[in-house]
C-alpha positions as CSV (number, residue, x, y, z in Angstrom):
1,X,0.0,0.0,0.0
2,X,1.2,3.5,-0.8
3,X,2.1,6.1,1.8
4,X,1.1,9.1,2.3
5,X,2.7,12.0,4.0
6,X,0.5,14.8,6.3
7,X,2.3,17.3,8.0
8,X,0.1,19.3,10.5
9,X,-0.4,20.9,14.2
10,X,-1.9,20.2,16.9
11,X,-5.2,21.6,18.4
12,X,-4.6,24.1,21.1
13,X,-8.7,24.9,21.1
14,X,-11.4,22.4,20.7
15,X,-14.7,23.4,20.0
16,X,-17.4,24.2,17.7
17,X,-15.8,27.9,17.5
18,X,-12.3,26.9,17.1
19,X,-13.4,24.5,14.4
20,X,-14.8,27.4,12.7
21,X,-12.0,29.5,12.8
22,X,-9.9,26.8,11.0
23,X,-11.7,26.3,8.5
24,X,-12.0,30.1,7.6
25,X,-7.9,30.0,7.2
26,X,-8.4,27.3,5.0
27,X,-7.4,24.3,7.6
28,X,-9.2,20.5,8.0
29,X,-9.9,19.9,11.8
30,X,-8.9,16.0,12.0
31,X,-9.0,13.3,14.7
32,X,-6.7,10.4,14.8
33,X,-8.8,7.3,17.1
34,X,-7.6,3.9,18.1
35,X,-4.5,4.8,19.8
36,X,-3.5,4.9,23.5
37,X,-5.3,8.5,23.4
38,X,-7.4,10.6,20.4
39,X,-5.3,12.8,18.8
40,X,-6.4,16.4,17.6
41,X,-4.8,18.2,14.9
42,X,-5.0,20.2,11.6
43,X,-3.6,20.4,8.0
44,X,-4.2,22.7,5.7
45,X,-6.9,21.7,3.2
46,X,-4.5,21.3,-0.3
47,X,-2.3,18.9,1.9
48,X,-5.1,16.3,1.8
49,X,-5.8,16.5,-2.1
50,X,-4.2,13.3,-3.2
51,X,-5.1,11.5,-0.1
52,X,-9.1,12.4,-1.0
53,X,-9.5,13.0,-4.5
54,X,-7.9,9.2,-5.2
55,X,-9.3,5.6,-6.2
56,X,-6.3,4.6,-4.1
57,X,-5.9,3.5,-0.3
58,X,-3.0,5.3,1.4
59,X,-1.5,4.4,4.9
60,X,-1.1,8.0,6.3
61,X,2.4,9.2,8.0
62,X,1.1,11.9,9.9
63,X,4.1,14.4,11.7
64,X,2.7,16.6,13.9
65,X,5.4,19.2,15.9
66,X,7.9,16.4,16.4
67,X,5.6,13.4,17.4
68,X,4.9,10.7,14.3
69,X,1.7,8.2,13.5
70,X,0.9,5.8,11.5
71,X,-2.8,5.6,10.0
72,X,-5.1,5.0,7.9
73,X,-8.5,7.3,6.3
74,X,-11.7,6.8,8.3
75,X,-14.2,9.1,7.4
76,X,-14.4,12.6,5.3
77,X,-17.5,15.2,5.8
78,X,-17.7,17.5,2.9
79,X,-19.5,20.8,2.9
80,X,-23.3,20.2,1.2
81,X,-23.0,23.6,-0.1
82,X,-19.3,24.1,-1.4
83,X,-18.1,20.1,-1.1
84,X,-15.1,21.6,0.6
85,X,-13.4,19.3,3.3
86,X,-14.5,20.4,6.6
87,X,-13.5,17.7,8.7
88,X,-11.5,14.0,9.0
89,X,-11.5,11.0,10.7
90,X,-8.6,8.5,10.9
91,X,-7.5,5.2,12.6
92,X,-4.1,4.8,13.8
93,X,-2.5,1.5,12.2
94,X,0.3,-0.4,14.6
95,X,2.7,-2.9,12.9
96,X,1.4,-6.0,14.7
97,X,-2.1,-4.8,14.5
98,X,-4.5,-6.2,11.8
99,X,-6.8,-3.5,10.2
100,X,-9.7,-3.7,7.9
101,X,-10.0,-1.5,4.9
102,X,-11.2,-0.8,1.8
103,X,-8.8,-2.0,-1.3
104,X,-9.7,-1.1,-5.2
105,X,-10.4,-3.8,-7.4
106,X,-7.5,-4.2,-10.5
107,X,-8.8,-6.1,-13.7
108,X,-6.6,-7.1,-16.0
109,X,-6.7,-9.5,-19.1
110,X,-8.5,-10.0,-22.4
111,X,-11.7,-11.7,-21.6
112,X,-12.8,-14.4,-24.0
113,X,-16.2,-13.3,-23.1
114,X,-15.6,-9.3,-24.2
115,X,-14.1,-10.5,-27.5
116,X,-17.4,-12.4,-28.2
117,X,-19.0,-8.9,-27.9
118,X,-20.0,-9.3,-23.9
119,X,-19.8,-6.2,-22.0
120,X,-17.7,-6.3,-18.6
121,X,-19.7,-5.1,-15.6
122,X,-17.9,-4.1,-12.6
123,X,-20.5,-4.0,-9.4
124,X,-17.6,-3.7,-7.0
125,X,-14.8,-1.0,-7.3
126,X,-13.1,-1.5,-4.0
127,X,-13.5,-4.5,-1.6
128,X,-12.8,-4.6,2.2
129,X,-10.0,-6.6,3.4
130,X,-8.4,-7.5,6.9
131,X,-4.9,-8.0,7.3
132,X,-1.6,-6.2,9.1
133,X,-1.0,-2.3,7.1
134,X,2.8,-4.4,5.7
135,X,0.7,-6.9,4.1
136,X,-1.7,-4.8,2.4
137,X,-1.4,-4.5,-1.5
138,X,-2.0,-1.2,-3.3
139,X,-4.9,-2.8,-5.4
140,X,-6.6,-6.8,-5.7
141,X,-5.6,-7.9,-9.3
142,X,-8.6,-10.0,-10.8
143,X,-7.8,-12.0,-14.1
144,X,-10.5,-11.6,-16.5
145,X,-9.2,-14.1,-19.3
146,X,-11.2,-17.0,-18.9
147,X,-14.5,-15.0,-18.1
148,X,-17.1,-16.0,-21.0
149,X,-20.4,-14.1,-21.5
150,X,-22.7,-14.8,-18.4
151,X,-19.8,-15.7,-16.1
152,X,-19.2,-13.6,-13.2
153,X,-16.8,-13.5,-10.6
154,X,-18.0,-13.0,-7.0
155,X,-16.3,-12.4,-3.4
156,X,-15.8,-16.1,-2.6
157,X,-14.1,-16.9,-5.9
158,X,-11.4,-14.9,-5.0
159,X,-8.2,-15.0,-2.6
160,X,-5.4,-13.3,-1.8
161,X,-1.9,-13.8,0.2
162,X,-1.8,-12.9,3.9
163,X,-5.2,-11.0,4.0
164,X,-9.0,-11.9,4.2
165,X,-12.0,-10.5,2.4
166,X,-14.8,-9.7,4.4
167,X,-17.1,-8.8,2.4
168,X,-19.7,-11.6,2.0
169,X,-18.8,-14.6,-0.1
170,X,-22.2,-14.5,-2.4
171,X,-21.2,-10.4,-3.2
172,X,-21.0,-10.3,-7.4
173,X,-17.4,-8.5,-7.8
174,X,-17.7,-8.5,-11.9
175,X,-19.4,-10.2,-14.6
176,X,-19.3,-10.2,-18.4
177,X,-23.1,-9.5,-19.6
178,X,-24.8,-9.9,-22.6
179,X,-24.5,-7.1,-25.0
180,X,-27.3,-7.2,-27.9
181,X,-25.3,-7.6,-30.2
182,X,-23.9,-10.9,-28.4
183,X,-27.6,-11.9,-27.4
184,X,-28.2,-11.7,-31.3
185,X,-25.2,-13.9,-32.1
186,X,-26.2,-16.4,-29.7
187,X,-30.1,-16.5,-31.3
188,X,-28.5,-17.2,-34.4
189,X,-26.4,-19.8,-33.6
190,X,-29.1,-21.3,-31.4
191,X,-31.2,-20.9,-34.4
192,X,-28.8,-22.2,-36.6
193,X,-28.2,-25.3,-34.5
194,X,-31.5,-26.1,-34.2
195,X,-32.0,-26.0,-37.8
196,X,-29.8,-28.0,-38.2
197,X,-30.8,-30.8,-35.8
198,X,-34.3,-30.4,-37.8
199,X,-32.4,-31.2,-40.7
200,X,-30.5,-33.9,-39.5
201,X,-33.9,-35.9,-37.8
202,X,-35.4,-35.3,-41.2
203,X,-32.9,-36.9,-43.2
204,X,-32.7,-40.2,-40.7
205,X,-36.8,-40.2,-41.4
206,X,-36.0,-40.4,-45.1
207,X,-33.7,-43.1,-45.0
208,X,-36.0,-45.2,-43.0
């Protein structure tokens, strides 16, 4: 997994005013929870751009005046009006700590099923795995090569080294569906091959 650097200070004031204040100067109040004790602090907004405005997970090295964290994203409120950042959640991560979060999907491969004229269909975008932050990959690669029209992959097909998915087994990840332009081919084959078993019975009758 990628990492991420935030540099930022700590909060003298807490509050709803203080908050306020922050934001007018153009900082994100944040909270770091699951350490020995919450940490308060704040960044500037523009520091938090390609930790937000990503696909990707990140584990977060925070430095704040001298003291250093590990963590990882939690939660992000946005303004309703002006989408701005206006506040941040994280979770500090520990080495020999497992923690669960949510990893985009990779596809890769030519899927026989696409070339037919099948149209890939991803329902999932990121999934949400469990494992320790050094184990985590940057993205879950999914092979695609194999995948006909109408087969589908779902969470229970797939596996990964040192970490678990937790998402349910039965969730659909991907599957290639039937374009109708496929679904036409397949009538006229269907039609063709039935035609042709027509033909075939009707030739046996005559040689009766």
């Amino acid at each position: 997994m990628k990492t991420i650097e935030i540099v930022g200070s700590f909060r003298k004031d807490l509050g709803k005013k203080s908050s306020k204040e922050l934001r007018k100067a153009g900082n994100v109040p944040c909270v770091v929870y699951g350490g020995k004790e919450t940490v308060h602090f704040f960044s500037h907004e523009n520091i938090f751009t390609k930790l937000v405005y990503t696909p990707d997970a990140h584990l977060v090295h925070l430095k704040l005046e001298g003291k250093e964290y590990k963590a990882i994203l939690k939660d992000i409120q946005f303004h309703p009006v002006s989408d701005k950042i206006i506040h941040i959640d994280f979770t500090e991560v520990f080495d020999d700590k497992p923690i669960s979060i949510a990893i985009p999907v990779s596809v890769f491969g030519d899927s026989a099923g696409v070339k037919a004229g099948g149209k890939l269909r991803i329902r999932r975008r990121s999934l949400m795995v469990r494992g320790l932050a050094g184990d985590i990959p940057e993205h879950l690669p999914i092979d695609i090569t194999e995948l006909k029209i109408h087969d589908s992959v779902k969470v229970g097909d797939l596996s990964f080294d040192k970490i678990e998915l937790i998402d349910p087994k039965k969730s659909m990840v991907l599957q290639v569906a039937t374009s109708r332009v496929a679904q036409k081919e397949e009538e006229v084959a269907a039609e063709g091959a039935e035609a042709a078993a027509t033909a075939e019975g009707a030739t046996e009758e005559e040689t009766k």
